[in-house]
PQR file with spaces between the fields and no chain letter, atoms N, CA, C, O and H, PARSE charges and radii, in Angstrom:
ATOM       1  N    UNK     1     -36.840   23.951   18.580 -0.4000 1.5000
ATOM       2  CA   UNK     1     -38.112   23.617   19.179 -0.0000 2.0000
ATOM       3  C    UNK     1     -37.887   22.641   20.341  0.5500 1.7000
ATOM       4  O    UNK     1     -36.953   21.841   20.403 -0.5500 1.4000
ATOM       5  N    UNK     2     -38.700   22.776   21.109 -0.4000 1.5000
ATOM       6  CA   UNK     2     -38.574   22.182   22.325 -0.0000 2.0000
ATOM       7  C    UNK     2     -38.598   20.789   22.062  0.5500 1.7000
ATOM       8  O    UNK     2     -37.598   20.387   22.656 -0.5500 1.4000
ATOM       9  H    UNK     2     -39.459   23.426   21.060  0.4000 1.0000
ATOM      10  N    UNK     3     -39.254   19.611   21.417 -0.4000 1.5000
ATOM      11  CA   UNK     3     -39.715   18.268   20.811 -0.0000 2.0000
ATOM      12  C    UNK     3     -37.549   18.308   20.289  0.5500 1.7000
ATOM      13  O    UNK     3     -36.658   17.946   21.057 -0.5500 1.4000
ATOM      14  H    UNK     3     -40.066   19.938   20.934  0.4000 1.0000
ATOM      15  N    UNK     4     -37.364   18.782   19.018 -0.4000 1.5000
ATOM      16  CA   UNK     4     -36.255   18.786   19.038 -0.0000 2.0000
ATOM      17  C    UNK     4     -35.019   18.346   20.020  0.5500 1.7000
ATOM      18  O    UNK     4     -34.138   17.498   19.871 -0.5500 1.4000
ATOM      19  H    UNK     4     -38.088   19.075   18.394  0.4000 1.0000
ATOM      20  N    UNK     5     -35.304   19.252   21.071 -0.4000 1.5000
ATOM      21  CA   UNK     5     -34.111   19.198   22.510 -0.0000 2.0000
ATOM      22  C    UNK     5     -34.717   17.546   23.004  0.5500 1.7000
ATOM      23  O    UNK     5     -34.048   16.565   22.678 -0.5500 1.4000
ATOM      24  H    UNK     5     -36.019   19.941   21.192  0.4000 1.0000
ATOM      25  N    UNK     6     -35.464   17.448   23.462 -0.4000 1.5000
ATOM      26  CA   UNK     6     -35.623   15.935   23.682 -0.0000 2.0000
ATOM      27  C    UNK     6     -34.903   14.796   23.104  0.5500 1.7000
ATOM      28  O    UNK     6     -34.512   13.861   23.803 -0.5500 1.4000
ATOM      29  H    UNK     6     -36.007   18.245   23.726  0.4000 1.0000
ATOM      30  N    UNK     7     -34.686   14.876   21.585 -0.4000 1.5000
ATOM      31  CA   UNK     7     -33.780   13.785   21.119 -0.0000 2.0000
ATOM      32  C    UNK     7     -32.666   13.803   21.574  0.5500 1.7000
ATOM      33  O    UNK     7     -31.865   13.107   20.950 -0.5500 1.4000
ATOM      34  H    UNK     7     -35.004   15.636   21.017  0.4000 1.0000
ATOM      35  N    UNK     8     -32.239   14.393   22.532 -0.4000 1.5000
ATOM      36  CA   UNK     8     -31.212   14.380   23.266 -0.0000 2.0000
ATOM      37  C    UNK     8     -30.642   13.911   24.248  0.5500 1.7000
ATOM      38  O    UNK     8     -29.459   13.847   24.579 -0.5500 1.4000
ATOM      39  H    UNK     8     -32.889   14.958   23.040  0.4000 1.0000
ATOM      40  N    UNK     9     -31.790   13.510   24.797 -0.4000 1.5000
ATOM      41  CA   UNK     9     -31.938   13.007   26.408 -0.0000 2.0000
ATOM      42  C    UNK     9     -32.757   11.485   26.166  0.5500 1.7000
ATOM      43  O    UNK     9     -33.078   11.274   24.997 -0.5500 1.4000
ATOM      44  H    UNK     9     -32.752   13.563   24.527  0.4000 1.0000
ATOM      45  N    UNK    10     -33.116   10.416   27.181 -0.4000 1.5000
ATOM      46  CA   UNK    10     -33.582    9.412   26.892 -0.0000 2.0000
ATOM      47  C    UNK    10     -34.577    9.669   28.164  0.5500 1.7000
ATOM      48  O    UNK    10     -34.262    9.650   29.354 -0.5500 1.4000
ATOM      49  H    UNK    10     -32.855   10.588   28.131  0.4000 1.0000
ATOM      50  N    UNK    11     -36.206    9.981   27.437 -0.4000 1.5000
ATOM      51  CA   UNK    11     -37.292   10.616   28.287 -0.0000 2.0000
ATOM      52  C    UNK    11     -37.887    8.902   28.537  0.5500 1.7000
ATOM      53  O    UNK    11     -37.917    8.019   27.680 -0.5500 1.4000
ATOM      54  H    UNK    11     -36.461    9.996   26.471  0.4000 1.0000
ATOM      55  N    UNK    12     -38.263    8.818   29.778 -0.4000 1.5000
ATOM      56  CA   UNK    12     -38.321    7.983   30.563 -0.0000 2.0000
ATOM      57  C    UNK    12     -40.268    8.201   30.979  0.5500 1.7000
ATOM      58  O    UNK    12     -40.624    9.188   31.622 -0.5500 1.4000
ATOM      59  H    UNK    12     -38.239    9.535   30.474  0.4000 1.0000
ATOM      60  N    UNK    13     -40.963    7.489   30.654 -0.4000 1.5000
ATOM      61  CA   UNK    13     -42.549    7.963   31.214 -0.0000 2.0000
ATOM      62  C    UNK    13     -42.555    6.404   31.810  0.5500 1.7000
ATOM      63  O    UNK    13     -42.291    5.300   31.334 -0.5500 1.4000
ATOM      64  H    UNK    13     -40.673    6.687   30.132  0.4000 1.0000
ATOM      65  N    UNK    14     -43.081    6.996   33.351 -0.4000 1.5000
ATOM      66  CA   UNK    14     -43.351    6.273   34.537 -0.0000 2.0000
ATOM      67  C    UNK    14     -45.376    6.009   34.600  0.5500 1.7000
ATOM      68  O    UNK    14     -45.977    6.084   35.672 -0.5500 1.4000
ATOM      69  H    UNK    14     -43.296    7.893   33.738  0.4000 1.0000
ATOM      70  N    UNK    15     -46.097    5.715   33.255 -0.4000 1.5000
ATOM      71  CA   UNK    15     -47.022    5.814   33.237 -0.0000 2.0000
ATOM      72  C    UNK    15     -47.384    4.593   32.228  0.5500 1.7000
ATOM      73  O    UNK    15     -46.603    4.206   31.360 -0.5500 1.4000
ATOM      74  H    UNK    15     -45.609    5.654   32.385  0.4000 1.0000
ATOM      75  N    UNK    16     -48.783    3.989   32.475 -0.4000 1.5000
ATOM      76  CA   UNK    16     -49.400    3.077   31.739 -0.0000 2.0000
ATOM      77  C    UNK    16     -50.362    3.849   31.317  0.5500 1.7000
ATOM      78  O    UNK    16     -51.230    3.123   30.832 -0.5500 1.4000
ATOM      79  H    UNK    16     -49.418    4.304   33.181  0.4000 1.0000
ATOM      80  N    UNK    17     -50.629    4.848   31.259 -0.4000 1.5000
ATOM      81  CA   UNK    17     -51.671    5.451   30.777 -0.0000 2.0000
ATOM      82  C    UNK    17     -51.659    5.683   29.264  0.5500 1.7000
ATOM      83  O    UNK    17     -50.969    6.612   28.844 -0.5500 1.4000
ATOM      84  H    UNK    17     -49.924    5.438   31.653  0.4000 1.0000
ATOM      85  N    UNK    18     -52.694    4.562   27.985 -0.4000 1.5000
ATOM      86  CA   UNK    18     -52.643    4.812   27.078 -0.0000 2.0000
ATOM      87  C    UNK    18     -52.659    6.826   26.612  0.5500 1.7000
ATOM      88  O    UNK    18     -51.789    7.362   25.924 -0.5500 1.4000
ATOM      89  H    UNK    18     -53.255    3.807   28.326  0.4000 1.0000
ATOM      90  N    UNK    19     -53.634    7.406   27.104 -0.4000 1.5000
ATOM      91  CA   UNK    19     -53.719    8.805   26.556 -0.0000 2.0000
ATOM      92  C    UNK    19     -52.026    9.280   26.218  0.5500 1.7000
ATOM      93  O    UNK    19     -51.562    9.573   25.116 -0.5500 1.4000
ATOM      94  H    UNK    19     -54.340    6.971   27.663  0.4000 1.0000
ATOM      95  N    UNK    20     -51.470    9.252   27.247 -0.4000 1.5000
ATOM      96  CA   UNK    20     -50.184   10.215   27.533 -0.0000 2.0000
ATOM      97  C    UNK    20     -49.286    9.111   26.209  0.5500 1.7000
ATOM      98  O    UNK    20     -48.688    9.679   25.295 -0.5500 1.4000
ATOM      99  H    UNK    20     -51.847    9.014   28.143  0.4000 1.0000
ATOM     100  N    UNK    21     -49.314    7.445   26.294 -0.4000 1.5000
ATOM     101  CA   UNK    21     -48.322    7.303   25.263 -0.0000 2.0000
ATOM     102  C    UNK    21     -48.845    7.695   23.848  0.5500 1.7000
ATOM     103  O    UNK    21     -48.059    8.023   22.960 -0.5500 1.4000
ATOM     104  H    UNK    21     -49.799    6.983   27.036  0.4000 1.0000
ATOM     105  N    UNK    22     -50.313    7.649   23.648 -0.4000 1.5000
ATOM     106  CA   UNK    22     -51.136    7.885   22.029 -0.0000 2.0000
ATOM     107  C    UNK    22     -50.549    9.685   22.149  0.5500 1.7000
ATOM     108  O    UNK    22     -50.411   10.125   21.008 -0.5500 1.4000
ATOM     109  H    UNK    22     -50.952    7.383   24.370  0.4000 1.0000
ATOM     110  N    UNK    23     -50.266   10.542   23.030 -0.4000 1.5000
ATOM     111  CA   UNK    23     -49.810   11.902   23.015 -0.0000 2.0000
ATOM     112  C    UNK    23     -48.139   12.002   22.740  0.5500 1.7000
ATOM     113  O    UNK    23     -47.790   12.975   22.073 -0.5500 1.4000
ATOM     114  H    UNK    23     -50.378   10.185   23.957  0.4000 1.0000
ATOM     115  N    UNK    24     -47.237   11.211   23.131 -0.4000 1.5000
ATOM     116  CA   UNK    24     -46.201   10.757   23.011 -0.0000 2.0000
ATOM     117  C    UNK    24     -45.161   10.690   21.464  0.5500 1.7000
ATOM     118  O    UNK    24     -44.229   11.178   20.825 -0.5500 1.4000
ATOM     119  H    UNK    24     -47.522   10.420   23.673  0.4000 1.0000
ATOM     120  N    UNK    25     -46.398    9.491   21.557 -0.4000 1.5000
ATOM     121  CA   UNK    25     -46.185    9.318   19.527 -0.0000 2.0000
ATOM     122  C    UNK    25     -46.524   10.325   18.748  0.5500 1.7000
ATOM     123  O    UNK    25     -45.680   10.883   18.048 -0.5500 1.4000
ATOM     124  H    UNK    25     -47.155    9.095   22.075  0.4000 1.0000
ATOM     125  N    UNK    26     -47.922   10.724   18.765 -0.4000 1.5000
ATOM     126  CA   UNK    26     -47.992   11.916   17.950 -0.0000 2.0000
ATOM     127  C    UNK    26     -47.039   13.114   18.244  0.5500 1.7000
ATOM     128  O    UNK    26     -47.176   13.936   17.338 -0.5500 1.4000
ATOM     129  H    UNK    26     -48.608   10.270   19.334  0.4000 1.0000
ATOM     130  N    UNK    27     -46.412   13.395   18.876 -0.4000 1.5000
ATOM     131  CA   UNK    27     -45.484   14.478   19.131 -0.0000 2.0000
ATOM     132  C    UNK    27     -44.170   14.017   18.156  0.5500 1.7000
ATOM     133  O    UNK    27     -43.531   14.890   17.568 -0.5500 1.4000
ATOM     134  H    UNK    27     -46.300   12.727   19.612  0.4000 1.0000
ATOM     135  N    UNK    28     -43.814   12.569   18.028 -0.4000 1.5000
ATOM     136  CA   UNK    28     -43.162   11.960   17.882 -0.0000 2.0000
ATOM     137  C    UNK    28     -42.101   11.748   18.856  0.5500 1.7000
ATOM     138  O    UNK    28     -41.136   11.156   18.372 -0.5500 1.4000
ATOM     139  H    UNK    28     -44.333   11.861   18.506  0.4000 1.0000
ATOM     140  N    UNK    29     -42.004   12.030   19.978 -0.4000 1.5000
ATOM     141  CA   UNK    29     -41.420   11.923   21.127 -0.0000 2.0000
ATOM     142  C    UNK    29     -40.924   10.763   21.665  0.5500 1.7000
ATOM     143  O    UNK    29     -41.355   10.452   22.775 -0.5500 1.4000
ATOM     144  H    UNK    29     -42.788   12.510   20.370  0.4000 1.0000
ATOM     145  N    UNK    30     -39.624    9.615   20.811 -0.4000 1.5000
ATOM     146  CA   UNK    30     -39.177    8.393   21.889 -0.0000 2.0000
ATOM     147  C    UNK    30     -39.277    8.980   22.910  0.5500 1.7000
ATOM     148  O    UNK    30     -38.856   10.086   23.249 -0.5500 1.4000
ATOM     149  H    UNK    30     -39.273    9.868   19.909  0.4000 1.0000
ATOM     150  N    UNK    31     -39.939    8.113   23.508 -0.4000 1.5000
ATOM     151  CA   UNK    31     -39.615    6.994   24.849 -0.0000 2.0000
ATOM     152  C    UNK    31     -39.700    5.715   25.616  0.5500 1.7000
ATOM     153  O    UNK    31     -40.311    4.769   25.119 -0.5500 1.4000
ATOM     154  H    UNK    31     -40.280    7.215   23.233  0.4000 1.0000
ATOM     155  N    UNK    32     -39.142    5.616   26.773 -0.4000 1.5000
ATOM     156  CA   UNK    32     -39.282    4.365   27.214 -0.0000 2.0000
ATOM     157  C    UNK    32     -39.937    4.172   28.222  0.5500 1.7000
ATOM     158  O    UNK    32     -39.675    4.932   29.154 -0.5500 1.4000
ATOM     159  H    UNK    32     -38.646    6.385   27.176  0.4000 1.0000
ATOM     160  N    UNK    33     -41.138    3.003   28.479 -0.4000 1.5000
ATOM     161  CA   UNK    33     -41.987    3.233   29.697 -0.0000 2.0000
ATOM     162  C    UNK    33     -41.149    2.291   30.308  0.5500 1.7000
ATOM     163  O    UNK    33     -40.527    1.386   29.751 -0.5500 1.4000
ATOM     164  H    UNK    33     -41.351    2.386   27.722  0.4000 1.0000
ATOM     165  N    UNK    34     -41.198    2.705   32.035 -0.4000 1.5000
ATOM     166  CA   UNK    34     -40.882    2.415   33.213 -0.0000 2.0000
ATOM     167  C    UNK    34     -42.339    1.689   33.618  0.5500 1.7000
ATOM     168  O    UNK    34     -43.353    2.382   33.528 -0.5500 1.4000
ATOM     169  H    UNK    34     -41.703    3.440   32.487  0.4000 1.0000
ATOM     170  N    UNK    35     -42.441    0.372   34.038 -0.4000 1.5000
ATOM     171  CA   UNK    35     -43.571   -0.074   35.143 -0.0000 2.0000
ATOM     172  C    UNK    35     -43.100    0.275   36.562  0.5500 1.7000
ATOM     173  O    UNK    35     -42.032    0.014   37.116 -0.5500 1.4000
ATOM     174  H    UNK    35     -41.617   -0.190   34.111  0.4000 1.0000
ATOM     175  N    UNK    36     -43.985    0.814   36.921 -0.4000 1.5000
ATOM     176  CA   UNK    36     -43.719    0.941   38.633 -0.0000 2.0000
ATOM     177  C    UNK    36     -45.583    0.249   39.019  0.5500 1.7000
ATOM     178  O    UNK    36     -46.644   -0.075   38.484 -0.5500 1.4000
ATOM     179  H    UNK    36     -44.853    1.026   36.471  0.4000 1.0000
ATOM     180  N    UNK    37     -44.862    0.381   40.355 -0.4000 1.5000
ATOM     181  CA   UNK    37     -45.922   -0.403   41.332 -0.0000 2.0000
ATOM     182  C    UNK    37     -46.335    0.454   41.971  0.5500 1.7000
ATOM     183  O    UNK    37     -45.893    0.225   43.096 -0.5500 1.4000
ATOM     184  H    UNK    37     -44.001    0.644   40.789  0.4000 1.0000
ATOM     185  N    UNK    38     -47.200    1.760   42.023 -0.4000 1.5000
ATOM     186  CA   UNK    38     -47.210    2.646   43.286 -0.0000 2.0000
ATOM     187  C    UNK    38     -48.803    2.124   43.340  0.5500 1.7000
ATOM     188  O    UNK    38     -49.671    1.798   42.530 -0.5500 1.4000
ATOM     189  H    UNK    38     -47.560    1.946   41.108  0.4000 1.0000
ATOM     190  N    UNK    39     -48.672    2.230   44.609 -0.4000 1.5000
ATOM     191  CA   UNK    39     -50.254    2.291   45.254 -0.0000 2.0000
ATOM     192  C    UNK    39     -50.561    4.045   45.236  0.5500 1.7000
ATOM     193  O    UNK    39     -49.797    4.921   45.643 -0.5500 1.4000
ATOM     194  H    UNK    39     -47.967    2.494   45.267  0.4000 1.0000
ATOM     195  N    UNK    40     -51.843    4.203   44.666 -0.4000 1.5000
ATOM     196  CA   UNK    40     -52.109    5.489   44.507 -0.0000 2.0000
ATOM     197  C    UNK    40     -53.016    6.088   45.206  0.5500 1.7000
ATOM     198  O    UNK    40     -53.893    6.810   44.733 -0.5500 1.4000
ATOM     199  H    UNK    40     -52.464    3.491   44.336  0.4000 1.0000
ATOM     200  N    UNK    41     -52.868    5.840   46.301 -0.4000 1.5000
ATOM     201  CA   UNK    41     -54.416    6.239   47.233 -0.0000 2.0000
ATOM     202  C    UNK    41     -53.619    7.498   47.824  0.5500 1.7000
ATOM     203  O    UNK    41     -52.462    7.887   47.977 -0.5500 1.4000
ATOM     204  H    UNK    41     -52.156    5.253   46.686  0.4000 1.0000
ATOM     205  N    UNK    42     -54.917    7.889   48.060 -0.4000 1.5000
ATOM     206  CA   UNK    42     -54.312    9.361   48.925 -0.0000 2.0000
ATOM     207  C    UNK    42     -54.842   10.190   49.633  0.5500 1.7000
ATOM     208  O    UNK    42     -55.617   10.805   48.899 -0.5500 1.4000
ATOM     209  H    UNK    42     -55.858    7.572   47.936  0.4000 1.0000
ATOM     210  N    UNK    43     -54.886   10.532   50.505 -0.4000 1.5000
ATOM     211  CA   UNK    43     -55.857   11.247   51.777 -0.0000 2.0000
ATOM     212  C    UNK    43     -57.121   11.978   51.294  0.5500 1.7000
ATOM     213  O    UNK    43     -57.046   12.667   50.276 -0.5500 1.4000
ATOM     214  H    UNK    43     -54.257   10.033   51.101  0.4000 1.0000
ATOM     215  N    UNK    44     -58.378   11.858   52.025 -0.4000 1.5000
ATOM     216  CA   UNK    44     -59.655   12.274   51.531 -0.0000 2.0000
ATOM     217  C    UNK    44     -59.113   14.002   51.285  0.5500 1.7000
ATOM     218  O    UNK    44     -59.464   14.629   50.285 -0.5500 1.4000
ATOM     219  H    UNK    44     -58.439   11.299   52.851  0.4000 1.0000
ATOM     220  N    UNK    45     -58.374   14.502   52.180 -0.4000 1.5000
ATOM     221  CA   UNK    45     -58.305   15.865   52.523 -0.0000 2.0000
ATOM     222  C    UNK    45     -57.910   16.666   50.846  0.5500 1.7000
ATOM     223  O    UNK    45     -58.339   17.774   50.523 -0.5500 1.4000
ATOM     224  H    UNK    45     -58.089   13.993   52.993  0.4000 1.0000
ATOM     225  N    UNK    46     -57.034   15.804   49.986 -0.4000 1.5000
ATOM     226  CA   UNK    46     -56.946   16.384   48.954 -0.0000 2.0000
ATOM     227  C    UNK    46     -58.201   16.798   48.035  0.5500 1.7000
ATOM     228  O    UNK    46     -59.077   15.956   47.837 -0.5500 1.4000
ATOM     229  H    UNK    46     -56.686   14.904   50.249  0.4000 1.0000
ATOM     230  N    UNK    47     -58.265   17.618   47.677 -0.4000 1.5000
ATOM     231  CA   UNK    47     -58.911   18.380   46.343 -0.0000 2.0000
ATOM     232  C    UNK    47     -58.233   18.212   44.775  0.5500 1.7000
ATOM     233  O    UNK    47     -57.025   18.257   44.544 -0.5500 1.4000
ATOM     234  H    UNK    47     -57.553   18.302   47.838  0.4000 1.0000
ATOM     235  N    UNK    48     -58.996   18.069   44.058 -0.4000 1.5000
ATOM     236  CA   UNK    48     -58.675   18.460   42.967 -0.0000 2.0000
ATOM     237  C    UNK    48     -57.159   18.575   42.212  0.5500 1.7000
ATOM     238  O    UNK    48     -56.683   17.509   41.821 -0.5500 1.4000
ATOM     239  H    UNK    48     -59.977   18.033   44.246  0.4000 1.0000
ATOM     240  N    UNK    49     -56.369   19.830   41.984 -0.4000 1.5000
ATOM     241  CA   UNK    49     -55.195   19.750   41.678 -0.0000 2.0000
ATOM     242  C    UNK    49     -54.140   18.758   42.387  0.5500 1.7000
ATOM     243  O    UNK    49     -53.312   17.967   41.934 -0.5500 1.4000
ATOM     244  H    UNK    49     -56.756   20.696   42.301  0.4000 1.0000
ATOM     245  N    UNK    50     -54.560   19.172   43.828 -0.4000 1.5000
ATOM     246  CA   UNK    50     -53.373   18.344   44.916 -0.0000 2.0000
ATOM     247  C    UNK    50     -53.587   17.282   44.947  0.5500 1.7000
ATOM     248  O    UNK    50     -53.004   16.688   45.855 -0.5500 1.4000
ATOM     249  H    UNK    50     -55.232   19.814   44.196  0.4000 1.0000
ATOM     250  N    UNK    51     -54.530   16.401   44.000 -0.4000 1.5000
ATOM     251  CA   UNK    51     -54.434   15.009   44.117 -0.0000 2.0000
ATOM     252  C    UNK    51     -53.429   14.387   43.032  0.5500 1.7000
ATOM     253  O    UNK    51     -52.651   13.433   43.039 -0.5500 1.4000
ATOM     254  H    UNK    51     -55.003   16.884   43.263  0.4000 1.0000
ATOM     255  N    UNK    52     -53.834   15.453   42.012 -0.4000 1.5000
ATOM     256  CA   UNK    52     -52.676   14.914   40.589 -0.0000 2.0000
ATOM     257  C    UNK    52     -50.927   15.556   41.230  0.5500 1.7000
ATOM     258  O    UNK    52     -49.798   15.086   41.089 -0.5500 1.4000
ATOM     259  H    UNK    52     -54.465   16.228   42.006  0.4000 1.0000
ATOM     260  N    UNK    53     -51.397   16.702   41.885 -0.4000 1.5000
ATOM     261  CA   UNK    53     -49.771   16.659   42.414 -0.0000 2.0000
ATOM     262  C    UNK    53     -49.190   15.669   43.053  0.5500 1.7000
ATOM     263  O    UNK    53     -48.072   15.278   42.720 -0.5500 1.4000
ATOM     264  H    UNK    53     -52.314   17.083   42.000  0.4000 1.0000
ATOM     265  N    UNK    54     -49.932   15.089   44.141 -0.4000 1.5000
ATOM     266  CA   UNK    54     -49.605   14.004   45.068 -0.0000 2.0000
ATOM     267  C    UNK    54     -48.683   13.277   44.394  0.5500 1.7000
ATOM     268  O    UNK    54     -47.452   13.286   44.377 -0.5500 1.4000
ATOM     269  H    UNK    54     -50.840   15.408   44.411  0.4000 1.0000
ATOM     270  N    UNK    55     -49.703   12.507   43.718 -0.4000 1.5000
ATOM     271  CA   UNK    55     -49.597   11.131   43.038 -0.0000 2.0000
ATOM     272  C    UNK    55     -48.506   11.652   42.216  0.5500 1.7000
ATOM     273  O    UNK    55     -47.443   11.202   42.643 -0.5500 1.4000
ATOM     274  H    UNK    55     -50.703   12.500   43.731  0.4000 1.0000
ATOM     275  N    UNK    56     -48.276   12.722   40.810 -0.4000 1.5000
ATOM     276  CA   UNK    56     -46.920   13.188   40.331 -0.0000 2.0000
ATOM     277  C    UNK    56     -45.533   12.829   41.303  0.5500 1.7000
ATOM     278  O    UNK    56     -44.590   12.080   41.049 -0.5500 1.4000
ATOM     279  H    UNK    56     -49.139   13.087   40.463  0.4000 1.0000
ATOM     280  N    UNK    57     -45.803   13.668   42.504 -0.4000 1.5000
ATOM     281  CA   UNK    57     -44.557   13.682   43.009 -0.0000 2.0000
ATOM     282  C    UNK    57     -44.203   12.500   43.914  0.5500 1.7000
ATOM     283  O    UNK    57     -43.117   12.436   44.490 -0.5500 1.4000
ATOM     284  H    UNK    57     -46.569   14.277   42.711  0.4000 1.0000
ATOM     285  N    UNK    58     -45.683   11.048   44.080 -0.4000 1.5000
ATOM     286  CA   UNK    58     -45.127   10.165   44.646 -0.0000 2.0000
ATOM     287  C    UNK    58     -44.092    9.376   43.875  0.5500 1.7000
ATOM     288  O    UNK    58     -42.949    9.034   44.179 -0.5500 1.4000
ATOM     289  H    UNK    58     -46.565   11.100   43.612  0.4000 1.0000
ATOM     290  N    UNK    59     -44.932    9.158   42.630 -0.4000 1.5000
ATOM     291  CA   UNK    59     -44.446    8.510   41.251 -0.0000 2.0000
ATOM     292  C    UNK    59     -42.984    8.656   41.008  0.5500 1.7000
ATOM     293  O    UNK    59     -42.073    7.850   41.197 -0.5500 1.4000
ATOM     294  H    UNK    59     -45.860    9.436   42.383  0.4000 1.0000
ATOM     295  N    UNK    60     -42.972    9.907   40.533 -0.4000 1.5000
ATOM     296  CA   UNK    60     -41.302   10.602   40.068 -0.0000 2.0000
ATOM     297  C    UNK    60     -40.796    9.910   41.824  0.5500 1.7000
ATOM     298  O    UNK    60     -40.776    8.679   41.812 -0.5500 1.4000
ATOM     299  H    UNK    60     -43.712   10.562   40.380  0.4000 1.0000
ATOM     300  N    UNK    61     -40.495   10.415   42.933 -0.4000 1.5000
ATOM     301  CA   UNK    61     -39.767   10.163   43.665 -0.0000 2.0000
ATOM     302  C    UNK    61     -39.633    8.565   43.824  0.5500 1.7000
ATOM     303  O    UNK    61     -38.633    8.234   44.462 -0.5500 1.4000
ATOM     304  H    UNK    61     -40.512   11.414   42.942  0.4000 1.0000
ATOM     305  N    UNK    62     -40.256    7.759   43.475 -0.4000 1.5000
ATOM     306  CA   UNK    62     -40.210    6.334   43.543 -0.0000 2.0000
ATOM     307  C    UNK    62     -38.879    6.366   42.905  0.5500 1.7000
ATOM     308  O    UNK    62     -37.759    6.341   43.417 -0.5500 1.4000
ATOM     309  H    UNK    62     -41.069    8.028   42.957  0.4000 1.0000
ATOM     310  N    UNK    63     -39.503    6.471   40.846 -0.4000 1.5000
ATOM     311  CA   UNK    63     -38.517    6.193   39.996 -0.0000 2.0000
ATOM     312  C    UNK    63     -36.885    7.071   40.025  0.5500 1.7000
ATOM     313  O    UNK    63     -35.842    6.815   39.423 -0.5500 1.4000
ATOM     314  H    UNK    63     -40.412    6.492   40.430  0.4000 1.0000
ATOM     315  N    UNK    64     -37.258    8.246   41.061 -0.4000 1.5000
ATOM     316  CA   UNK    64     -35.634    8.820   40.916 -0.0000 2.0000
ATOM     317  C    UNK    64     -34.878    8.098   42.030  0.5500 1.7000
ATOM     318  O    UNK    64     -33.663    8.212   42.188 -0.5500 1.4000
ATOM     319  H    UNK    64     -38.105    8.454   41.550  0.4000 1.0000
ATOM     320  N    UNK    65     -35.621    7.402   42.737 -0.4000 1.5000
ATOM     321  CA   UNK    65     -35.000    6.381   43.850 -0.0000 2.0000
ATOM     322  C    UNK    65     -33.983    5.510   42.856  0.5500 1.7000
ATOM     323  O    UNK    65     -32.759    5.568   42.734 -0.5500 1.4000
ATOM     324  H    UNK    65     -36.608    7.310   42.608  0.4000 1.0000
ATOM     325  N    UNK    66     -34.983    4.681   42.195 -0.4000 1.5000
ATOM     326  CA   UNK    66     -34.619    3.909   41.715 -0.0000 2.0000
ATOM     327  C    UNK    66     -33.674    3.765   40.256  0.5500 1.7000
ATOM     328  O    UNK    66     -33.016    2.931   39.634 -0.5500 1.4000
ATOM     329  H    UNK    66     -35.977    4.634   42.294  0.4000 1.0000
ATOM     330  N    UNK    67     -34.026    4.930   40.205 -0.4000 1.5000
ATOM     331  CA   UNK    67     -32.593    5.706   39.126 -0.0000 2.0000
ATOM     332  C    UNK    67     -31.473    5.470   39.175  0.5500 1.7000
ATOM     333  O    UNK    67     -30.717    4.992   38.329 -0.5500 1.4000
ATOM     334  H    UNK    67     -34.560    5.607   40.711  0.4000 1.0000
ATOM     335  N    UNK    68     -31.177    6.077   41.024 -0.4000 1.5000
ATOM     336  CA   UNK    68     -29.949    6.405   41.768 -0.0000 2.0000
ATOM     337  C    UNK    68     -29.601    4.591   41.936  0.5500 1.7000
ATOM     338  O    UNK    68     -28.417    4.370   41.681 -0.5500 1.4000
ATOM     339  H    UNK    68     -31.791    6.466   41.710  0.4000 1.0000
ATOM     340  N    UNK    69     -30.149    3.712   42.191 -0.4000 1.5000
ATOM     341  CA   UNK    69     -29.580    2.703   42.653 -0.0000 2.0000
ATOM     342  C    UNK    69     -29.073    2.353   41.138  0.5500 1.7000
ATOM     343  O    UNK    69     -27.872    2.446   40.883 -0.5500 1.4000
ATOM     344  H    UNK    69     -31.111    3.891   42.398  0.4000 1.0000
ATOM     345  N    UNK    70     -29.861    2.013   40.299 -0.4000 1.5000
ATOM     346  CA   UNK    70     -29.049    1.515   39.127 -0.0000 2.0000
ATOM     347  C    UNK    70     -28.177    2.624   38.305  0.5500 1.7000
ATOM     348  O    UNK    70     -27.494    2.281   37.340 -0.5500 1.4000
ATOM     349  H    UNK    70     -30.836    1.937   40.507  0.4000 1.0000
């Protein structure tokens, strides 16, 4: 099972968002939260999906920055 393959790896959530860690635990899914600082604003022009993409792929690219340095 997919939950399974995870104990494998050390899953990393770049989020303060209670929902996603109360979803986390119940999966039983360790992990470790990352604080980041992103400012999350983002052009009026986005809609809907492309706003949660935005912000996804600003997020992740912060923390894989900061991956690579340490």
């Amino acid at each position: 099972m997919f939950f399974e393959k995870l104990k494998n790896y050390n899953v990393l959530l770049a989020s303060n968002s209670k929902r996603r860690h109360e979803l986390l635990n119940q999966l039983g899914v360790q992990y470790k939260i990352i604080n980041q600082n992103v400012d999350e604003s983002f052009s009026n022009e986005l809609k809907g999906s492309m706003i949660t993409d935005y912000l996804a792929k600003k997020k992740s690219s912060l923390l894989a920055n900061n991956l690579k340095k340490k």
